[in-house]
Every structure is written in structure tokens, then in C-alpha cells.
Backbone as ProteinMPNN parsed JSONL, in Angstrom:
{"seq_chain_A": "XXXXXXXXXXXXXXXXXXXXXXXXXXXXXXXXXXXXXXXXXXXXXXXXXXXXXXXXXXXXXXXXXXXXXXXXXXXXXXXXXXXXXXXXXXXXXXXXXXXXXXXXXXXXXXXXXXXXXXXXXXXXXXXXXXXXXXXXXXXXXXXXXXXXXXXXXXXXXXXXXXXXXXXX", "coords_chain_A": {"N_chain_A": [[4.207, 17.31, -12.862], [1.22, 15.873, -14.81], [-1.966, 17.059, -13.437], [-3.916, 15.087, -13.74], [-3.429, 12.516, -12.5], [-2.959, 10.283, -10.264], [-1.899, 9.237, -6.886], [-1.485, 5.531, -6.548], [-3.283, 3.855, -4.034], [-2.8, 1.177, -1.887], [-4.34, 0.223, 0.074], [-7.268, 0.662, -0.603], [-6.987, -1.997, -2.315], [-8.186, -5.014, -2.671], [-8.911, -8.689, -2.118], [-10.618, -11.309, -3.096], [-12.262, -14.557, -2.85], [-13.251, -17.334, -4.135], [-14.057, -20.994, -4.299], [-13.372, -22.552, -7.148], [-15.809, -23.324, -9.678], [-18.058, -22.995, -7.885], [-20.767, -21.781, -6.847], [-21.383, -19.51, -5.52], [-21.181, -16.134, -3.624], [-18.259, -14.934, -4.052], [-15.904, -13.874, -1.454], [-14.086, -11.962, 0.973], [-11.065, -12.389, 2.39], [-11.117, -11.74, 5.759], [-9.259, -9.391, 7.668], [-6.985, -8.383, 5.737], [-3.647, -7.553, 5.259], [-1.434, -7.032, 3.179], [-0.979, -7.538, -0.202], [0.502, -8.751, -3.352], [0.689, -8.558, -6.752], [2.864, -10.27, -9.005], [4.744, -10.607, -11.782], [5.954, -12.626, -14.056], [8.523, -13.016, -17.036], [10.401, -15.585, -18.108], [13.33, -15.035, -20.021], [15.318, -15.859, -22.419], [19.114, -15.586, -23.262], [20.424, -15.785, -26.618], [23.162, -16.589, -27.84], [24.408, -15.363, -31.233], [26.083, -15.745, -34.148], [25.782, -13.758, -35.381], [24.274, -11.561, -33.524], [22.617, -11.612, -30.31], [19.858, -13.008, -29.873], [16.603, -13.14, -28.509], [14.931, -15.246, -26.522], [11.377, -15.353, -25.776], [9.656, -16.207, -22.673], [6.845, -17.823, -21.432], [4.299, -16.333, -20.289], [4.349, -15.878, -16.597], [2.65, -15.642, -13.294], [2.027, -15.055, -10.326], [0.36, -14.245, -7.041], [1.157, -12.798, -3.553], [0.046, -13.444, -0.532], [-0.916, -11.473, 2.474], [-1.905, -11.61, 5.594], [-3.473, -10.358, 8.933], [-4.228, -13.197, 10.909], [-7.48, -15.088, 11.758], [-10.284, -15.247, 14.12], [-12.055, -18.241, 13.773], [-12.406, -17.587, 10.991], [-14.287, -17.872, 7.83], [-13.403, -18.003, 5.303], [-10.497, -17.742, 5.772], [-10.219, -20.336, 6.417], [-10.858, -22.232, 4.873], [-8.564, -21.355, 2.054], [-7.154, -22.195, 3.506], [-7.649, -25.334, 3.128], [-8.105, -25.665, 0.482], [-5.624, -25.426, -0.159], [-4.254, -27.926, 1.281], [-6.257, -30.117, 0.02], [-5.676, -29.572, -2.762], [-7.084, -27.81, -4.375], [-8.776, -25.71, -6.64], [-8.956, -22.521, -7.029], [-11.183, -19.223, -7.155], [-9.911, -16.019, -7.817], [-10.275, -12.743, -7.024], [-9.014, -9.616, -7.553], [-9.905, -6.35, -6.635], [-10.825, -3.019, -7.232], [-11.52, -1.074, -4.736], [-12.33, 1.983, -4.225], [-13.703, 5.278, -3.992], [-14.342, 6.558, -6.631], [-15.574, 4.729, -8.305], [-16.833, 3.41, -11.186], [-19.482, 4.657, -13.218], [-21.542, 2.845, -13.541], [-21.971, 1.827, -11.295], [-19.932, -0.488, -10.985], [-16.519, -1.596, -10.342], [-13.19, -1.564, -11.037], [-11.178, -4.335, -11.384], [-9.107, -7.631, -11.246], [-9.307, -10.271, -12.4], [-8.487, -14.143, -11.901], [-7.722, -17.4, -12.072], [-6.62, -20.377, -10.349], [-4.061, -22.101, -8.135], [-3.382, -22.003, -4.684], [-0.454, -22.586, -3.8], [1.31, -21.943, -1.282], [0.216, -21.84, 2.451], [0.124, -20.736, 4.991], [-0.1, -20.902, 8.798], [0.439, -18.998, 11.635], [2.185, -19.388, 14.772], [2.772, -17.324, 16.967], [4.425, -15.564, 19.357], [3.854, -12.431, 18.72], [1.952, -10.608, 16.156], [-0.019, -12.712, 14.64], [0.476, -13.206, 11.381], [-0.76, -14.263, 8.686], [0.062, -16.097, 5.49], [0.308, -16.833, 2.265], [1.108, -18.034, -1.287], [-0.569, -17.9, -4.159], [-0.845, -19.552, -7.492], [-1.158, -18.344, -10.388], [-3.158, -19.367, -13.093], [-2.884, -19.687, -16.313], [-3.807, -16.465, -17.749], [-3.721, -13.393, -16.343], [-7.255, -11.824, -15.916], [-8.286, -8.751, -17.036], [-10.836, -5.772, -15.864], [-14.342, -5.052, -15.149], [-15.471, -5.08, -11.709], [-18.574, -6.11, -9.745], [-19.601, -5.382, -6.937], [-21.687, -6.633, -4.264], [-24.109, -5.794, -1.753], [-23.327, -7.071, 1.233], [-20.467, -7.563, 0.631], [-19.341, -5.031, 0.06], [-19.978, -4.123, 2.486], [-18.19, -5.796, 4.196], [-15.923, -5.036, 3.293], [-16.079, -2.309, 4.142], [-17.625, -0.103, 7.019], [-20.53, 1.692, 5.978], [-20.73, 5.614, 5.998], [-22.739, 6.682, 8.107], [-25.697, 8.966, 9.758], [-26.075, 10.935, 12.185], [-28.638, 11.166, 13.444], [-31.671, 9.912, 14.515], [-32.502, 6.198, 13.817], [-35.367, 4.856, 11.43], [-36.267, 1.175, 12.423], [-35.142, -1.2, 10.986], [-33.657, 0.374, 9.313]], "CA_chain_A": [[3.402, 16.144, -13.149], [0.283, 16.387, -15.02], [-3.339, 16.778, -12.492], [-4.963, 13.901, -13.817], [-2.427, 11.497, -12.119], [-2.813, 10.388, -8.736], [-1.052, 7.904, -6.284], [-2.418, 4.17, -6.165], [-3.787, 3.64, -2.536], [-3.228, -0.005, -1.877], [-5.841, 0.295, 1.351], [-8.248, 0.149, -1.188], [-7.714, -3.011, -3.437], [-8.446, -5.943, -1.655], [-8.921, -9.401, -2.279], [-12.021, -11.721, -2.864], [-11.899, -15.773, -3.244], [-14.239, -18.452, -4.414], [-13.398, -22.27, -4.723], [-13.963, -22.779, -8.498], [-17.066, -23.986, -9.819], [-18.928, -23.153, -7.069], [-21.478, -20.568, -7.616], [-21.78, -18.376, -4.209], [-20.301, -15.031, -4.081], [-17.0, -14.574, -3.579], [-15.849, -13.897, -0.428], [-13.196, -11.615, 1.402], [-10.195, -12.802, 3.7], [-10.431, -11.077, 6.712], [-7.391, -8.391, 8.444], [-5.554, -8.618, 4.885], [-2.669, -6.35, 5.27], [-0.998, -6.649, 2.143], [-0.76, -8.396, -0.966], [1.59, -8.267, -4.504], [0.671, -9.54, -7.937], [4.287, -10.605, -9.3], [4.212, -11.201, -13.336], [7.732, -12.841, -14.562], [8.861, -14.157, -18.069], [11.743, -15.675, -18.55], [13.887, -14.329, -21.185], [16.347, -16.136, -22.954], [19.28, -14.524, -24.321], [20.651, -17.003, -27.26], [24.052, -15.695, -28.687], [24.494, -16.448, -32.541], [27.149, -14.818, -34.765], [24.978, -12.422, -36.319], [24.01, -10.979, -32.031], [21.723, -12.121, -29.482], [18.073, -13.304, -29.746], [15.67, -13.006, -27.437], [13.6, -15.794, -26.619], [10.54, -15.067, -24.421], [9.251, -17.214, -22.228], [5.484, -17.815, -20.339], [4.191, -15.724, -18.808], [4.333, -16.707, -14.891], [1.804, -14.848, -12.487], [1.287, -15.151, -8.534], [0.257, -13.855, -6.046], [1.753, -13.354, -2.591], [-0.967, -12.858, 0.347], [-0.595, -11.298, 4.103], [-3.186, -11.038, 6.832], [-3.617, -11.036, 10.202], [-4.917, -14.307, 11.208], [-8.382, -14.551, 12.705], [-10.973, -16.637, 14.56], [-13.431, -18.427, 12.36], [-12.698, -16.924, 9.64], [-14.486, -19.614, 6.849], [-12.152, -17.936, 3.607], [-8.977, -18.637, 5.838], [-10.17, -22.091, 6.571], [-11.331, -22.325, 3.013], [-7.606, -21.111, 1.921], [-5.739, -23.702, 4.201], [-8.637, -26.287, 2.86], [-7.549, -25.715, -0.842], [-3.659, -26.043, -0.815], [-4.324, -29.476, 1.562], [-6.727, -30.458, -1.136], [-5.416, -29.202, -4.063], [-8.498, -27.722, -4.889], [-8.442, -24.522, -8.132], [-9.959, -21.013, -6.924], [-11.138, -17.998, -8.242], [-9.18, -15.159, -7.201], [-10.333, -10.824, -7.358], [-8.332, -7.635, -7.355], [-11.187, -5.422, -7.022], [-9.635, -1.703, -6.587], [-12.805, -0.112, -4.071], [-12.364, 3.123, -4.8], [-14.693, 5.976, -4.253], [-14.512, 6.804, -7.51], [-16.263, 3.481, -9.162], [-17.455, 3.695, -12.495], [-21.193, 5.143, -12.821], [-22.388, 1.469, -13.649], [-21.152, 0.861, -10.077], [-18.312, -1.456, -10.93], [-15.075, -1.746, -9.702], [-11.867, -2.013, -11.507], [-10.89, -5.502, -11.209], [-8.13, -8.383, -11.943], [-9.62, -12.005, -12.054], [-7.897, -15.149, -12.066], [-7.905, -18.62, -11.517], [-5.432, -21.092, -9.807], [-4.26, -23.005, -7.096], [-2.401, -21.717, -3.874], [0.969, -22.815, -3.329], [1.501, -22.49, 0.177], [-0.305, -21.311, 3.408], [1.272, -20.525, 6.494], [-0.558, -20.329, 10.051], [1.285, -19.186, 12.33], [1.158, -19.247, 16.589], [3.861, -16.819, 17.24], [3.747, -14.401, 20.708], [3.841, -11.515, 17.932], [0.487, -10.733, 15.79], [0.229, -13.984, 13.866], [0.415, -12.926, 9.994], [-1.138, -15.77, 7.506], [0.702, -15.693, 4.293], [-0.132, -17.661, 1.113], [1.021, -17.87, -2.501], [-1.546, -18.166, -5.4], [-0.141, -19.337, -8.631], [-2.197, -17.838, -11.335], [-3.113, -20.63, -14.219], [-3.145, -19.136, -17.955], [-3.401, -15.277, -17.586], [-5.283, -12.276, -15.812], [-8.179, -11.307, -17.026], [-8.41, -7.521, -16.6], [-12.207, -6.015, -16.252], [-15.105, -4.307, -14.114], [-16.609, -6.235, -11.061], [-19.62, -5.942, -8.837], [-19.53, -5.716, -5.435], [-22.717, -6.561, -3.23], [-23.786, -5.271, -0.288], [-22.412, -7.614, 2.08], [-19.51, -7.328, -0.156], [-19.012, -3.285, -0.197], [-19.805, -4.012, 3.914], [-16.861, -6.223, 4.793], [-14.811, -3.824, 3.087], [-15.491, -1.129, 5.214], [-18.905, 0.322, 7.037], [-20.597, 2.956, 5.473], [-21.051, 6.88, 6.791], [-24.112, 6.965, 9.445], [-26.0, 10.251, 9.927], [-26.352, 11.34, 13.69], [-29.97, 11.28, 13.522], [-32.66, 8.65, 14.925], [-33.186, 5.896, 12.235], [-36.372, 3.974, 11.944], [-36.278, 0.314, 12.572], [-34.979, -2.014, 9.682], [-32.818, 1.019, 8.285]], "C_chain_A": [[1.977, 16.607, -13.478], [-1.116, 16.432, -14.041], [-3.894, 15.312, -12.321], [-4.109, 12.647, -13.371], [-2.675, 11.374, -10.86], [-2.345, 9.07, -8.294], [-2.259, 7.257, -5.999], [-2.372, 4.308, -4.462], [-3.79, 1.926, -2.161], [-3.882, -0.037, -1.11], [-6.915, -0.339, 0.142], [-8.175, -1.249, -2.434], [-7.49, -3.835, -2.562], [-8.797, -6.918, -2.371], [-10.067, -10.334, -2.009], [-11.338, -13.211, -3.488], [-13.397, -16.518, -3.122], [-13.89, -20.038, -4.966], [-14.329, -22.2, -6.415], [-14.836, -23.561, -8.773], [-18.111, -23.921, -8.606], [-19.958, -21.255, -7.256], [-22.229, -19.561, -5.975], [-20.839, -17.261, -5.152], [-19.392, -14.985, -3.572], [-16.841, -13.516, -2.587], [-14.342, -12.822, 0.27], [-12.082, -12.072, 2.716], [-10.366, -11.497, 4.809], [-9.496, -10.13, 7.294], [-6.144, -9.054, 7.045], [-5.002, -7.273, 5.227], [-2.255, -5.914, 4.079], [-0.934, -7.775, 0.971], [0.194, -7.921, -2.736], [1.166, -9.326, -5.721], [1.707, -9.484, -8.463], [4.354, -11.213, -10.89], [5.395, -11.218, -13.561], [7.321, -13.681, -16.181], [10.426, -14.412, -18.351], [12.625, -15.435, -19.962], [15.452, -14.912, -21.663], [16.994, -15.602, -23.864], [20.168, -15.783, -25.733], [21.753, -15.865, -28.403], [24.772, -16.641, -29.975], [25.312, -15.638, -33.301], [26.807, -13.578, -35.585], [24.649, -11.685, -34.774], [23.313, -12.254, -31.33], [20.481, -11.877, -29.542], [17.654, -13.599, -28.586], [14.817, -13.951, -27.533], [12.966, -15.55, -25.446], [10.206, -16.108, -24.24], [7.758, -16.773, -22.068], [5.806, -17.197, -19.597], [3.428, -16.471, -17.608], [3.536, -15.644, -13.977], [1.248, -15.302, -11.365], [1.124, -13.731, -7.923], [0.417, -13.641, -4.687], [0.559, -12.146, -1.404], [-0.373, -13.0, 1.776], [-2.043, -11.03, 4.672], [-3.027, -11.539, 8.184], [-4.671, -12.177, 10.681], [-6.217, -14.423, 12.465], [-9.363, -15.517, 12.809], [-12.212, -16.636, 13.694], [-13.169, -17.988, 11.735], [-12.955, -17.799, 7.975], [-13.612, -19.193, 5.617], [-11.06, -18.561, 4.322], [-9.278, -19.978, 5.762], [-10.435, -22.605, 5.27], [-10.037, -22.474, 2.183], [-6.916, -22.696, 2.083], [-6.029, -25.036, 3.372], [-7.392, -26.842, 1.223], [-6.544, -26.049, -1.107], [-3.643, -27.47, 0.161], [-5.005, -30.608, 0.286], [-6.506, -30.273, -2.34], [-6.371, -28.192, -5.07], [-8.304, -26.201, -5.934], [-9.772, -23.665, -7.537], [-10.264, -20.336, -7.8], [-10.203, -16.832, -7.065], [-9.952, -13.616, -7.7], [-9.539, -10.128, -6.796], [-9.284, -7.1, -7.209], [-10.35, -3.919, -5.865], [-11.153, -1.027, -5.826], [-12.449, 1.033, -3.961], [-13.147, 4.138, -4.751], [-14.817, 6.112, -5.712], [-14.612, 5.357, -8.95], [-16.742, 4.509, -10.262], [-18.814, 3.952, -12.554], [-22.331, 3.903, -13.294], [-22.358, 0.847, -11.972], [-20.655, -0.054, -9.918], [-17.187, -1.159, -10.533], [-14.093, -2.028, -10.438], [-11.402, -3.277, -10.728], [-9.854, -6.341, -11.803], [-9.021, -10.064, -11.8], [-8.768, -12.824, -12.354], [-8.035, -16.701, -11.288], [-6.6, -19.336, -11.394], [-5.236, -21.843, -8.691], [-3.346, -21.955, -6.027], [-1.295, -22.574, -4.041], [1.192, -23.568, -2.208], [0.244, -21.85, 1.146], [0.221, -21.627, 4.811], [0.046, -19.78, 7.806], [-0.322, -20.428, 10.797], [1.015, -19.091, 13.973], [2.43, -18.916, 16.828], [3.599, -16.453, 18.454], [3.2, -13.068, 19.849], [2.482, -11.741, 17.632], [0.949, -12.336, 14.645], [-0.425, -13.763, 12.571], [0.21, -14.373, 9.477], [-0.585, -15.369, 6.218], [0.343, -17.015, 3.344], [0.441, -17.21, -0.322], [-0.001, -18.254, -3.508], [-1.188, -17.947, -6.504], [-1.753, -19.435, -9.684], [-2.143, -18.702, -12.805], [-3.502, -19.707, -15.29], [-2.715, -17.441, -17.339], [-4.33, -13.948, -17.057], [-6.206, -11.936, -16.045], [-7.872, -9.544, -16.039], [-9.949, -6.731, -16.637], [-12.772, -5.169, -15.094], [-16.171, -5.125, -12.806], [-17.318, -5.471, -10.222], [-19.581, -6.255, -7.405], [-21.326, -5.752, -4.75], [-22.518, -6.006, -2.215], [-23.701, -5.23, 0.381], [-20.958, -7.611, 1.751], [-18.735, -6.056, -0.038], [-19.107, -3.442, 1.99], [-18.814, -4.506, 4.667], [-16.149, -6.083, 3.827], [-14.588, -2.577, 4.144], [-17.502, -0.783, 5.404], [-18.922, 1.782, 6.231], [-20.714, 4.18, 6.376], [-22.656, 6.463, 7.214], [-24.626, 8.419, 9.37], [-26.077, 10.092, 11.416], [-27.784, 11.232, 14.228], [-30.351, 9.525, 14.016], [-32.555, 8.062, 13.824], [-34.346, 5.09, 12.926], [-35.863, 2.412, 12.024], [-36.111, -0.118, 11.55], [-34.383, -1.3, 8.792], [-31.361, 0.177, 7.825]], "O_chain_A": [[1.43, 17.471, -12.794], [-1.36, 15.235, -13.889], [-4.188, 14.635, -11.335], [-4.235, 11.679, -14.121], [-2.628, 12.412, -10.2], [-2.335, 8.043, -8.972], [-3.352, 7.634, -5.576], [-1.455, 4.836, -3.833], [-4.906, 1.407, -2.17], [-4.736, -0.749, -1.637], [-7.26, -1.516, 0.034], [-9.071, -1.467, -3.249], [-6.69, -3.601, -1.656], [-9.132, -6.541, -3.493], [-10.57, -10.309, -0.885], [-10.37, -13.276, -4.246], [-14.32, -16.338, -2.328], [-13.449, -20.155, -6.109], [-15.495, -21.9, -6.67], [-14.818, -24.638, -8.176], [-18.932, -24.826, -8.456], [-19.7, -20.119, -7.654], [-23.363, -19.171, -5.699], [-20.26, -17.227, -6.237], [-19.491, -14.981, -2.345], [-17.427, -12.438, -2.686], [-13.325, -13.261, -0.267], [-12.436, -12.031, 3.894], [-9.782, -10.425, 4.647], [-8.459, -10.781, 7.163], [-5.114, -9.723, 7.125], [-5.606, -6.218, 5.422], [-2.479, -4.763, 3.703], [-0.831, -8.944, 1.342], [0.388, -6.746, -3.048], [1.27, -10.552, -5.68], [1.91, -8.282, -8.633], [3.956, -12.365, -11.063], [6.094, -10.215, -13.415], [6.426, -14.473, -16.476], [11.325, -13.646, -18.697], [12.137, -15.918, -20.983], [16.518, -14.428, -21.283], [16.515, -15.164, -24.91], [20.416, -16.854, -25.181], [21.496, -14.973, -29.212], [25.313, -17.747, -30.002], [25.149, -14.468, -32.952], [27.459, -12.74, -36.209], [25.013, -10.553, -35.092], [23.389, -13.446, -31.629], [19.964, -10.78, -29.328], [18.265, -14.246, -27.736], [13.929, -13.871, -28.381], [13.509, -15.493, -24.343], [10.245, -17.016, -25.069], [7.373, -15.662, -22.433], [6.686, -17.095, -18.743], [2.461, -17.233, -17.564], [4.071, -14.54, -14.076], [0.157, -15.872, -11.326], [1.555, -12.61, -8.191], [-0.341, -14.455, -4.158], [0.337, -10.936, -1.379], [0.284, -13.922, 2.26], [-2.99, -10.387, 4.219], [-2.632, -12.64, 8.568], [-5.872, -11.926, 10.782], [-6.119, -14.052, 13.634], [-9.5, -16.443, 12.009], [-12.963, -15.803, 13.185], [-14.234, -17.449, 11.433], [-12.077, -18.201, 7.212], [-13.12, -20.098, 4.943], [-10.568, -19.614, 3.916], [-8.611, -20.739, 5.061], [-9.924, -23.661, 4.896], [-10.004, -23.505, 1.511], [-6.492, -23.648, 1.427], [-5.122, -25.76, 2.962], [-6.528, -27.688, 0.991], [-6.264, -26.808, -2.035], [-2.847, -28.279, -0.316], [-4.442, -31.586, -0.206], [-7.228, -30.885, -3.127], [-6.247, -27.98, -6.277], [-7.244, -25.658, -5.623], [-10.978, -23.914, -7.534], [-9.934, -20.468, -8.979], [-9.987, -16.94, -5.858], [-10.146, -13.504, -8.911], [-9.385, -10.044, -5.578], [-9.984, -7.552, -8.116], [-9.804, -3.773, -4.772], [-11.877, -0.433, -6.624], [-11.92, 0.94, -2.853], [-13.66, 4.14, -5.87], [-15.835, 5.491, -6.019], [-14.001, 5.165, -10.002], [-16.944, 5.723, -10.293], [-19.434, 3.288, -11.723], [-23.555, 3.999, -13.373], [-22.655, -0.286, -11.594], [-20.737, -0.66, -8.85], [-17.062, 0.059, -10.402], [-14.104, -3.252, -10.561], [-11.264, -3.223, -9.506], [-9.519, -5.965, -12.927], [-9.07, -10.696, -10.745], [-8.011, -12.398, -13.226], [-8.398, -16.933, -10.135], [-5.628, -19.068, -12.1], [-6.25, -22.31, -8.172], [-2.626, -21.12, -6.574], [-1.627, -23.557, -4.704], [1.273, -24.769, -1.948], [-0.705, -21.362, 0.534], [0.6, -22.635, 5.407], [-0.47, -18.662, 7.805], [-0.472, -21.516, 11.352], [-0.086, -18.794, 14.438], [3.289, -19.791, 16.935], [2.542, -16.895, 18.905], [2.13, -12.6, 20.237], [1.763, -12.541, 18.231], [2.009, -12.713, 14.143], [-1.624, -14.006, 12.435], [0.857, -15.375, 9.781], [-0.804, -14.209, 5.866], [0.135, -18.118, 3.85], [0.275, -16.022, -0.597], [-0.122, -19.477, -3.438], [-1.058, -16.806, -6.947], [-2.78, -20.113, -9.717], [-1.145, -18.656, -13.524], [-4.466, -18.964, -15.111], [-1.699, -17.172, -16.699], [-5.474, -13.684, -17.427], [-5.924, -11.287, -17.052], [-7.447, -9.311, -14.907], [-10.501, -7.096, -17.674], [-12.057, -4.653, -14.235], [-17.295, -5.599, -12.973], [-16.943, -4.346, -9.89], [-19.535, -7.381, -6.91], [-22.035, -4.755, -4.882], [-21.457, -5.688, -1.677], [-23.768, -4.168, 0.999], [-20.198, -7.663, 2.718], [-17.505, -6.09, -0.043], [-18.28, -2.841, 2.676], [-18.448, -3.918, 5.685], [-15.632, -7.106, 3.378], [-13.604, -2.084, 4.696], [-18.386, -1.005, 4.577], [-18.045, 2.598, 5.947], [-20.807, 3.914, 7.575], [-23.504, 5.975, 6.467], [-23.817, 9.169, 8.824], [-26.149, 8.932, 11.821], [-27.992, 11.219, 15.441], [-29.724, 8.469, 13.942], [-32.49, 8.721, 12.786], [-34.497, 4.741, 14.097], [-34.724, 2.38, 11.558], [-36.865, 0.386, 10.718], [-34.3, -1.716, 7.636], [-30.613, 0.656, 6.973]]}, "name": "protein", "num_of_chains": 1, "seq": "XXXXXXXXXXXXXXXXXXXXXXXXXXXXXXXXXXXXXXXXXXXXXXXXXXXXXXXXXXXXXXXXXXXXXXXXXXXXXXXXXXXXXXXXXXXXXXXXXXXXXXXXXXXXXXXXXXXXXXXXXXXXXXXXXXXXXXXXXXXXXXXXXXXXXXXXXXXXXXXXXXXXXXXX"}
């Protein structure tokens, strides 16, 4: 296999939400574990005496979200909010990555849509939240910006050992 190839890390892409039309910054769920973008078209096969034609269908695109469920957390309640209300998000892929682009962007998926479902559960087990998000029209593909509350509930940064001054 050639060098320049390396295995995807899902750890690092993670998930950011914003109710649509609203102009904060998009926001991260909490203890996500895992999530799957799922892209189907249906494909009709149509048999005519000369062979079979292919008709394509729309393309269909969700999303299927896991996390461990957690107190306060205003995206989950935000989440649950939306599929009671009906209400149309924004959705991010954003792959965090050491190796961002030297604009400091992020490889990204955007999309807009509604959830589906949302599931919160009160098991004895850890209590996983799961959600579908059906994706309206089609992905955009692209470079996003992370802030730096943003880049922080992703993950803290390295510390030095040393004293810092006040307000570092």
C-alpha cells in the first residue's frame, strides 16, 4: 500500500448542531460515541426486450447519532426540542485532525434537515441517546472553522509543567 494513505480515525470527526436560521455558533453534543452518514439511491432495474435499464433514484442521506446521555446538556435538550417541534437544523462533520489545513480549517460535511427520531433512555446500563437526522437536498462538502470554545469541547489542549501567569 502506497505511504501517503492512512487509516480514517473516527475519534476525531465529531459532530456540531445549530437550529437553522439562528446565527450563534454551532454547538457540540456532548459524550458522542459514534455516528454514520448513510447515502442510499434507489435503483430501479426496468426489464425491456432490448435488457435492463437502470433508473436512478434520489439521493437519500441520514444520519444515525450515539452518545452517552448527559446532565444539562443544552444541544441534547435542543435535539429532543427539534424532533418535538419539528424544527430544521444545521448539521457538521468537521474531521479535527491534527493535520488541519494551514488556513486552520477543518475538513467538513454540512447539511441541513430535520431529525427523525430521538431516544432518551433510563436504563440501569450507561444510557446511550440515539437520533436520526434526515439530510434535506444534499451534502455540501467543504473547510470549516472551529473556535476556541469549539477546538476546547473537543478535547483540552497540551499544558506545559511550568507556573503560568494569571489569565493564561
Amino acid at each position: 500500500m502506497p505511504e501517503q494513505y492512512e487509516m480514517v480515525d473516527g475519534k476525531h470527526k465529531i459532530l456540531l448542531f445549530r437550529k437553522y436560521g439562528n446565527n450563534s455558533e454551532a454547538a457540540k453534543l456532548v459524550f458522542q460515541t459514534e455516528h454514520t452518514f448513510e447515502y442510499n439511491r434507489d435503483i430501479d432495474r426496468i426489464e425491456t426486450k432490448d435488457g435492463t435499464v437502470i433508473k436512478v433514484g434520489e439521493l437519500e442521506t441520514n444520519v444515525d447519532i450515539n452518545a452517552v446521555q448527559a446532565k444539562d446538556d443544552p444541544v441534547g435538550d435542543m435535539l429532543r426540542q427539534s424532533v418535538i417541534e419539528g424544527e430544521k437544523l444545521e448539521l457538521w462533520e468537521v474531521t479535527v485532525d491534527p493535520k488541519k489545513e494551514e488556513d486552520g480549517k477543518y475538513p467538513a460535511i454540512y447539511t441541513q434537515g430535520y431529525l427523525e427520531s430521538w431516544s432518551d433512555p433510563a436504563g440501569i446500563d450507561e444510557p446511550e441517546i440515539t437520533g436520526t437526522f434526515n439530510v434535506e437536498m444534499q451534502p455540501q462538502f467543504g473547510m470549516a472553522t472551529l473556535t476556541e470554545a469549539q477546538q476546547e469541547a473537543v478535547q483540552y489542549e497540551f499544558r506545559d509543567t511550568t507556573a503560568e501567569e494569571a489569565g493564561e
